[in-house]
C-alpha positions as CSV (number, residue, x, y, z in Angstrom):
1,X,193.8,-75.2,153.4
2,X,192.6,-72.4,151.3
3,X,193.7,-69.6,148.7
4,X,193.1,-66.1,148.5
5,X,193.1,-64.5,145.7
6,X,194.2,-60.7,145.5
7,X,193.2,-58.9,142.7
8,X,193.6,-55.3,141.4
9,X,194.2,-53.1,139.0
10,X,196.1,-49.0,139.2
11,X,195.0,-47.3,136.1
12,X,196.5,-43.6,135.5
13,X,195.8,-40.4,133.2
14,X,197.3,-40.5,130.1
15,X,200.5,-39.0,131.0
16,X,201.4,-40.9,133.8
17,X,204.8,-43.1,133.3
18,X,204.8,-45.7,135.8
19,X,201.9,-47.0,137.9
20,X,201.2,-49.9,140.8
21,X,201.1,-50.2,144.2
22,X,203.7,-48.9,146.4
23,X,202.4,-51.6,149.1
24,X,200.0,-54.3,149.0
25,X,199.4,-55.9,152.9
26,X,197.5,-58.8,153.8
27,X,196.3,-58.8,156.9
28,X,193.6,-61.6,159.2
29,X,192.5,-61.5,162.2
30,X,190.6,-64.4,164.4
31,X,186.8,-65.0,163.8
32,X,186.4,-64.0,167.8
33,X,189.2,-60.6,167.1
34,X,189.0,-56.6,166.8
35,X,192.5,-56.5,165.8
36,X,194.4,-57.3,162.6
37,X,197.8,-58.5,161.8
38,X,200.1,-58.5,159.0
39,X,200.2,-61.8,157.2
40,X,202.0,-61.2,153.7
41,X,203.3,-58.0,152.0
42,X,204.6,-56.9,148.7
43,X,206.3,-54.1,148.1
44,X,206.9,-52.0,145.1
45,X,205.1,-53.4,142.4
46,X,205.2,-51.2,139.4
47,X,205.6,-51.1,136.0
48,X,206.9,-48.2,133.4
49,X,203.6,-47.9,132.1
50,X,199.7,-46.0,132.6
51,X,198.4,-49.4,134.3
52,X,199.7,-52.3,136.5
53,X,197.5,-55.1,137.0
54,X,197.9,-57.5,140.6
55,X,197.4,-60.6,140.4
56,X,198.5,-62.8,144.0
57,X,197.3,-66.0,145.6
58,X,198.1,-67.6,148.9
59,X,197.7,-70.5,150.8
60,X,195.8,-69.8,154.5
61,X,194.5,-71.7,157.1
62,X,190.8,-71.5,158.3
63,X,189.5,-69.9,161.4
64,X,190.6,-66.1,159.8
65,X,189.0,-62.7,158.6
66,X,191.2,-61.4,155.6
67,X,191.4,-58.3,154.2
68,X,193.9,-56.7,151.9
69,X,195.1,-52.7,152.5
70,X,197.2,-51.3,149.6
71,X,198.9,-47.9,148.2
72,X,198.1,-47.0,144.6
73,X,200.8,-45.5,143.4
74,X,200.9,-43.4,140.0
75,X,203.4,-40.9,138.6
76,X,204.0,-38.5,136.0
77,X,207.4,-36.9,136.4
78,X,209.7,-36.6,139.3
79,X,207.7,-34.1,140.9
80,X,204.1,-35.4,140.6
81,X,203.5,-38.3,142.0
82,X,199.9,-39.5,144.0
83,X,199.2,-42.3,146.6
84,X,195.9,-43.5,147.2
85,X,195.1,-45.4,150.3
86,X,192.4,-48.9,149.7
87,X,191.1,-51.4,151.5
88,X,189.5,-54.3,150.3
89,X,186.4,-56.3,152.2
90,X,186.6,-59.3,154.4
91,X,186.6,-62.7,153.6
92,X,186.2,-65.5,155.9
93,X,187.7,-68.8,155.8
C-alpha cells in the first residue's frame, strides 16, 4: 500500500471572512487509462477566517495515476463570493 498526501492552502484578501475549498476530489486512473475516476471527496471545508490550510492522506493501491481537482472557495459578505477551479499534477504509484 501507499499514502497520498493532499496538501493545500486558500489564502484571501484581507477582508475576506471565511475561506477553503468548496470541493476537494481525488481522482486515478489506470497506468494503461485516458479516463479518470472519482476515488475520495471532501466537501465543504472552510473556516471563518482569511486562510484554510488542507491537510489529507490516504491509503491507495499501486498500479494508479492520481491527481487531485479542487474549488477554492473565498468570501467577503453574502454577496461576494469567488471559486477558483485547480488541479494538481499526477503521481504514480
Amino acid at each position: 500500500t501507499n499514502t497520498l498526501y493532499i496538501a493545500g492552502k486558500t489564502t484571501g484578501t484581507a477582508d475576506v471572512v471565511k475561506a477553503g475549498f468548496k470541493e476537494v476530489v481525488v481522482q486515478r486512473r489506470a497506468n494503461s487509462s485516458s479516463s479518470w475516476s472519482d476515488y475520495a471527496t471532501y466537501e465543504d471545508l472552510y473556516w471563518d477566517e482569511i486562510a484554510y490550510v488542507l491537510s489529507k492522506s490516504l491509503t491507495v493501491p499501486t498500479g494508479y495515476q492520481y491527481r487531485v481537482t479542487c474549488v477554492h472557495y473565498a468570501k467577503k459578505n453574502f454577496f461576494s463570493v469567488q471559486k477558483i477551479d485547480n488541479v494538481s499534477n499526477i503521481l504514480t504509484f
